[in-house]
Residue, then its C-alpha position, 0 to 999 in steps of 0.5 A: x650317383x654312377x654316370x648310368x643312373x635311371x630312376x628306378x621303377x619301384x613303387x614308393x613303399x606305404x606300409x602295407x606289403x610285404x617289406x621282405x618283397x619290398x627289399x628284394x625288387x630294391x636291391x634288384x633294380x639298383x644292383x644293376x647300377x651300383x652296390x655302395x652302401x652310401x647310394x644304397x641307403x640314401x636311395x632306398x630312403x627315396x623309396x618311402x611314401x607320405x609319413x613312412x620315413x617318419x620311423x627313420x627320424x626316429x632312429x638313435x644318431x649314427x645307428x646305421x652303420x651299412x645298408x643291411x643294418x638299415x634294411x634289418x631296422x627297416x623290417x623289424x619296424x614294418x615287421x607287422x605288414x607281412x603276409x602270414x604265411x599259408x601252411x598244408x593244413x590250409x588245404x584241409x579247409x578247403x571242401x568241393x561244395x555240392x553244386x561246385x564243378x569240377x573246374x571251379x574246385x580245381x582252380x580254387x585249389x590250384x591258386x590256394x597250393x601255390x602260395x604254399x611254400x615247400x608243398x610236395x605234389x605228394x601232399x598237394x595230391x593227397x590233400x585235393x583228393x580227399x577234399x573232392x566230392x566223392x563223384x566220378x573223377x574221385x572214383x577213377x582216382x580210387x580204382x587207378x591211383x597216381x603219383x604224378x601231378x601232371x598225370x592227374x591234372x590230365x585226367x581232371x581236365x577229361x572229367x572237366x570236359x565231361x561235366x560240362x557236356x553233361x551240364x550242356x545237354x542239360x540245357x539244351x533239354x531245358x531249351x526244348x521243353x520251354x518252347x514245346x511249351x510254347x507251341x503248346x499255348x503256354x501250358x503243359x499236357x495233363x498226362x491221361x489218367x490210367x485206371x490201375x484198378x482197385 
């Protein structure tokens, strides 16, 4: 092992994440160390938790020749423990419920957009804008469309601030009419019957 060898902080590989991810932060980590194929497979193959290793014993003798040809067997094998990979259409499905806030559907969008690959803000736009209720902020959309990204999560944050004021007067009128109730000894005034004649 080189002179400046540390063990590396990788976690032990079990079978159930993504070998591609698990391969990169390898090669990241003990790149800083050495890059000889001899180090590279023999530590790589440390890496393993439990029976993983087992599919290794199983490899035909002298089958691995260099470290990509074992890294190339090793996510053929665990091929099956990668994520599927979201795609644009994903953000059709995805709908502001009746009752869902501004903020809620904005988060819940935002985190769905970023583990798509490629997406271009024109399509990340177009999809959250058609996949919206059709309230206020949809209408300040219609009336001044944008084509900047950063522009338009601006302007949802101003509608945000103004739905939860609204959502807060709200409460507060809640608030006062539970303890004009109160006062009132528990019951509600009976409005005065108005004659409106025959």
């Amino acid at each position: 092992m080189p002179n400046n060898w540390k063990n590396l902080t990788l976690e032990k590989y079990d079978g159930s994440t993504d070998p591609d991810e698990h391969v990169t932060v390898y090669i990241t980590q003990i790149n800083l160390y050495t890059s000889e194929d001899a180090i590279l497979c023999r530590v790589f193959l440390k890496m393993f938790k439990g029976a993983k290793l087992s599919w290794f014993a199983k490899l035909p003798p002298y089958s691995i020749d260099c470290f990509d040809t074992l890294v190339m067997k090793f996510e053929a094998h665990f091929a099956t423990s990668k994520p599927h990979h979201l795609t644009s259409i994903t953000l059709v499905n995805i709908r502001q419920k009746k009752e869902e806030s501004l903020r809620a559907f904005m988060e819940k969008f935002g985190r769905v957009a970023l583990s798509i690959r490629n997406l271009s803000p024109k399509m990340t736009m177009h999809h959250m804008v058609t996949t919206l209720k059709p309230r206020l902020f949809v209408d300040s959309l219609c009336k001044q469309p944008t084509t900047d990204l950063v522009e338009l999560r601006q302007r949802a944050t101003k509608f945000m601030q103004l739905e939860e004021l609204k959502s807060f007067k709200s409460q507060i009128r809640a608030t006062d009419g539970v303890e004009r109730r109160e006062k009132d000894g528990g019951r509600w005034r009976k409005p005065k019957d108005v004659y409106k004649g025959p």
